[in-house]
PLY file of the C-alpha trace (Angstrom):
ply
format ascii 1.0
element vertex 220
property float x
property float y
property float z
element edge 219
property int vertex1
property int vertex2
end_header
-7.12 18.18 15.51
-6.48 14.79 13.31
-10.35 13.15 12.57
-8.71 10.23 10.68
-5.63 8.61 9.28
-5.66 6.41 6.17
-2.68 4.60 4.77
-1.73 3.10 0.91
-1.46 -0.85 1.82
1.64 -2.38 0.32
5.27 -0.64 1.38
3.46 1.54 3.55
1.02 -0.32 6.26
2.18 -3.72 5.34
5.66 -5.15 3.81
4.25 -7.36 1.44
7.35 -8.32 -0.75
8.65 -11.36 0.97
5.69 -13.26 -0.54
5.57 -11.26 -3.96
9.62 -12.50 -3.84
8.61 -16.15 -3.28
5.55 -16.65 -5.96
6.86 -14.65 -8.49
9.77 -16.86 -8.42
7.95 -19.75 -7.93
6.36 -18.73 -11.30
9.53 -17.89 -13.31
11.15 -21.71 -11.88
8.01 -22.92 -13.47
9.17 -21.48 -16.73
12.78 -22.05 -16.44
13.47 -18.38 -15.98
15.79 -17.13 -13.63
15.17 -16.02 -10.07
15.33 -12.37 -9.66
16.51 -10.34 -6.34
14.62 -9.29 -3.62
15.72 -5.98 -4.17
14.60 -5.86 -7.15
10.96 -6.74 -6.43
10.97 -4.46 -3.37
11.45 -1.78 -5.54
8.92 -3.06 -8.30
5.48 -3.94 -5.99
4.04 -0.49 -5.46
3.43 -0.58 -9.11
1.22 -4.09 -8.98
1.29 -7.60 -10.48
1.36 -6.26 -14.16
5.04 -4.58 -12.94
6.35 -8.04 -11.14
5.43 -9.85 -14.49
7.15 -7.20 -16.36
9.82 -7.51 -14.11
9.99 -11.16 -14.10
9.36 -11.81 -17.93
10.61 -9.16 -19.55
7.55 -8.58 -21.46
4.86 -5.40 -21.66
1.56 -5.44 -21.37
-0.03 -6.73 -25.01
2.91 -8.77 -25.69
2.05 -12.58 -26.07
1.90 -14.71 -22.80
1.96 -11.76 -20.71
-1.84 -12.01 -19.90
-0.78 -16.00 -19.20
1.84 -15.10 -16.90
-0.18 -12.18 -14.97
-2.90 -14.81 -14.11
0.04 -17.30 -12.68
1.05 -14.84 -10.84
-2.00 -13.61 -9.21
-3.20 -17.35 -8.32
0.14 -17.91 -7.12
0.27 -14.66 -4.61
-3.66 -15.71 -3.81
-2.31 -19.20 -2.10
0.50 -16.99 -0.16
-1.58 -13.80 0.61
0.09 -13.43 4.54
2.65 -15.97 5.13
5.56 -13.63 5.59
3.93 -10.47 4.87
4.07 -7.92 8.14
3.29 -4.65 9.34
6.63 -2.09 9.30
7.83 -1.11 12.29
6.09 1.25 13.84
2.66 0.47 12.46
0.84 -2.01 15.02
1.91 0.98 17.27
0.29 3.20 15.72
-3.22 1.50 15.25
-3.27 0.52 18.79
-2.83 4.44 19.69
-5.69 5.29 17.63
-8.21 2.78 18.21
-7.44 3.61 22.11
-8.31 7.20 21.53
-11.29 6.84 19.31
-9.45 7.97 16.21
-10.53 6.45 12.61
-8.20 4.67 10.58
-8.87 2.84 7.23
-6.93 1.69 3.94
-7.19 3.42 0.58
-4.82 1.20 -2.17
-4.84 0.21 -5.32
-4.64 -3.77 -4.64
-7.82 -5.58 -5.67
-10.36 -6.49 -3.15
-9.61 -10.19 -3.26
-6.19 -9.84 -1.86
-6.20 -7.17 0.29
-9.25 -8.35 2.22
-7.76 -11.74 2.75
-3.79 -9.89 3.97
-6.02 -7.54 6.47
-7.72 -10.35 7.46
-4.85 -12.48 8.57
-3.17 -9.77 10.32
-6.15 -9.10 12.62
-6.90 -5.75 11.09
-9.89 -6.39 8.64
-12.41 -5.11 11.14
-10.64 -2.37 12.97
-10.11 -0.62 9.85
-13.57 1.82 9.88
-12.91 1.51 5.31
-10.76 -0.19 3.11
-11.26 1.12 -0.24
-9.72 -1.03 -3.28
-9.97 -0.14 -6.85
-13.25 -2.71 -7.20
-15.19 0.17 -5.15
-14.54 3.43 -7.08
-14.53 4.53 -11.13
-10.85 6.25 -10.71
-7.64 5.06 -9.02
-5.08 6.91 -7.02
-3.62 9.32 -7.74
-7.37 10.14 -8.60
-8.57 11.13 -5.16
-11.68 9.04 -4.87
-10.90 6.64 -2.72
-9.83 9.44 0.15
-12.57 10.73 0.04
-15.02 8.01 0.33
-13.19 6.68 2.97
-13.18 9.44 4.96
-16.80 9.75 4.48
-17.01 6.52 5.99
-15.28 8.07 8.96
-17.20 11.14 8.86
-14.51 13.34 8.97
-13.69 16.39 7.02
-10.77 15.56 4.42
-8.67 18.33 5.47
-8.65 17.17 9.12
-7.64 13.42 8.07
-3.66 12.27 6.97
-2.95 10.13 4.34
0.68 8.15 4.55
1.92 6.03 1.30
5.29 5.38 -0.09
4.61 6.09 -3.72
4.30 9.81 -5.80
0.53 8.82 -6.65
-0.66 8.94 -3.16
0.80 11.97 -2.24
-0.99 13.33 -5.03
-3.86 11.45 -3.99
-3.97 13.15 -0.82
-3.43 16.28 -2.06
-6.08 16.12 -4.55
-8.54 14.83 -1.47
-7.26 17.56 0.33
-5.73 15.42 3.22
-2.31 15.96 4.86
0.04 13.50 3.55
3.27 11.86 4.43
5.36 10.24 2.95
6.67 6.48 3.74
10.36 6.56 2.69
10.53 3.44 4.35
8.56 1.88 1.82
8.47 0.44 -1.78
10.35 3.72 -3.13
12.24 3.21 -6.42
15.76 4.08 -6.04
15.62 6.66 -9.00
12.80 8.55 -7.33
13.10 11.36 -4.80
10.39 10.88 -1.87
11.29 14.16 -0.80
10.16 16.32 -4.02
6.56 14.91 -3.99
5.67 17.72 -1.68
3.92 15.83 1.06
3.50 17.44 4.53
5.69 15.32 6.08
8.16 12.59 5.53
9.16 9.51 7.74
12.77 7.81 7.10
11.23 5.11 9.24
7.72 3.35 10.22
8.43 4.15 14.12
8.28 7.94 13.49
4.45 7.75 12.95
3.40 7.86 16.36
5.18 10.75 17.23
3.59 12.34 14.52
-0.10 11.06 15.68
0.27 12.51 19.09
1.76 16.18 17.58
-1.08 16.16 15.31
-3.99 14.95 17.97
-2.65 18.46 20.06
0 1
1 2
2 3
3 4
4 5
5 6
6 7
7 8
8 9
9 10
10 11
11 12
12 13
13 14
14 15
15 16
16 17
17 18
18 19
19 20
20 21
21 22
22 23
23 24
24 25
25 26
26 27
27 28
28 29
29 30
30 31
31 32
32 33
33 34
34 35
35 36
36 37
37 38
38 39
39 40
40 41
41 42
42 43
43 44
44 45
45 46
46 47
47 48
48 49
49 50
50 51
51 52
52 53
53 54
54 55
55 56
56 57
57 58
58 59
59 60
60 61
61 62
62 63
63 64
64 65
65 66
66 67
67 68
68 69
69 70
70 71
71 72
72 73
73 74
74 75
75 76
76 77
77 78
78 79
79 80
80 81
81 82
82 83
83 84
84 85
85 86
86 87
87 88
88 89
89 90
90 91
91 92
92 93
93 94
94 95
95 96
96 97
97 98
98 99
99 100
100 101
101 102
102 103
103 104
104 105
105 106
106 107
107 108
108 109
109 110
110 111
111 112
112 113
113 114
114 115
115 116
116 117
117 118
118 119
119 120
120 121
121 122
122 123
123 124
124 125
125 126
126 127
127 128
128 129
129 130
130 131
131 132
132 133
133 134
134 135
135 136
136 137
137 138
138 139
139 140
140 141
141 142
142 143
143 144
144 145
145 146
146 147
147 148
148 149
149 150
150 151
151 152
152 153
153 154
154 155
155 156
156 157
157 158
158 159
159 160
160 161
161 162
162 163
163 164
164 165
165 166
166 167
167 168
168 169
169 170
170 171
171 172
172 173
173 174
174 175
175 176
176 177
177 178
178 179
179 180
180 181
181 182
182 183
183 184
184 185
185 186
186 187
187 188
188 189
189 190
190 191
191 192
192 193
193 194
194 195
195 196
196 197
197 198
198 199
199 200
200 201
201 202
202 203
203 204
204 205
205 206
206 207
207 208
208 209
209 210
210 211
211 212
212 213
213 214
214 215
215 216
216 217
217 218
218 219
């Protein structure tokens, strides 16, 4: 029987990009850069702010101004944290069915304390989640697996009874290296030249509603 569920935050709990979309363009008008797609950052924010400025800029880490833009982006996303950021479909479902059966649920990403407590905040969730565990509370991110394992220590539960769900290779290997089930968000932040179903996960959802379904198989 399932002792805990933990999720990857951004493209996998939450749909974060419609902000991401908005500052990062905000920053690039302030630069007289062009605007770039939606589809294009979709694709790019699993990989964090250093990918978006990439993205934006067309400049690598080291390069001159990067470091510049990076902080103008971060202040920018820290003054639009939740505005039209959302849970996917299927989600507020599926933290409602646990917290009415007593099962523990948490966060495990790699998206730095300051934003992440702020976006669970605003959505209600900050203190129904029994950990959230950012890269500001362990030595090794994801697909180091860390994280998993200190939050479900917080949930006292044994790893291999827990799930871990996230839309990105490293936290299937994440979960695999904690020992968790895993499944895989398709739904999510996955980068069209990727192939969600060769990471090997346990299971694989085309779509956030199918998570419930697989709650209540995995509660039996």
């Amino acid at each position: 029987m399932l002792k805990g569920v933990f999720f990857d935050l951004d493209g996998t709990l939450v749909d974060t990009a419609p902000d991401f979309h908005v500052v990062l363009n905000q920053v690039l008008a302030d630069h007289g850069r062009d605007a770039v797609s939606y589809a294009a950052v979709r694709a790019t924010v699993s990989n964090g702010a250093r990918a978006l400025t990439e993205l934006g800029f067309g400049l690598a880490p080291g390069d001159a101004d990067f470091d510049r833009y990076l902080q103008q982006l971060l202040d920018a996303y820290a003054g639009r944290l939740d505005v039209d950021t959302r849970l996917f479909d299927g989600m507020a479902e599926s933290l409602d069915w646990m917290d009415r059966r007593g099962l523990p649920w948490g966060v495990v990403t790699n998206k730095p304390e300051r934003f992440t407590g702020p976006v669970l905040a605003g959505l209600g969730l900050l203190d129904r989640a029994v950990a959230v565990i950012c890269p500001d509370h362990v030595r090794e991110r994801k697909p180091d697996p860390e994280g998993l394992l200190m939050a479900a220590a917080a949930a006292n539960a044994d790893p291999a009874r827990c799930l871990y769900v996230g839309d990105h290779l490293r936290d299937i290997q994440a979960g695999i290296n904690a020992g968790m089930l895993t499944a895989t968000a398709a739904f999510g932040y996955v980068d069209p030249d990727d192939n969600p179903r060769a990471w090997a996960a346990d299971y694989y959802l085309e779509r956030g509603d199918q998570l419930p379904p697989l709650l209540q198989r995995l509660m039996q």
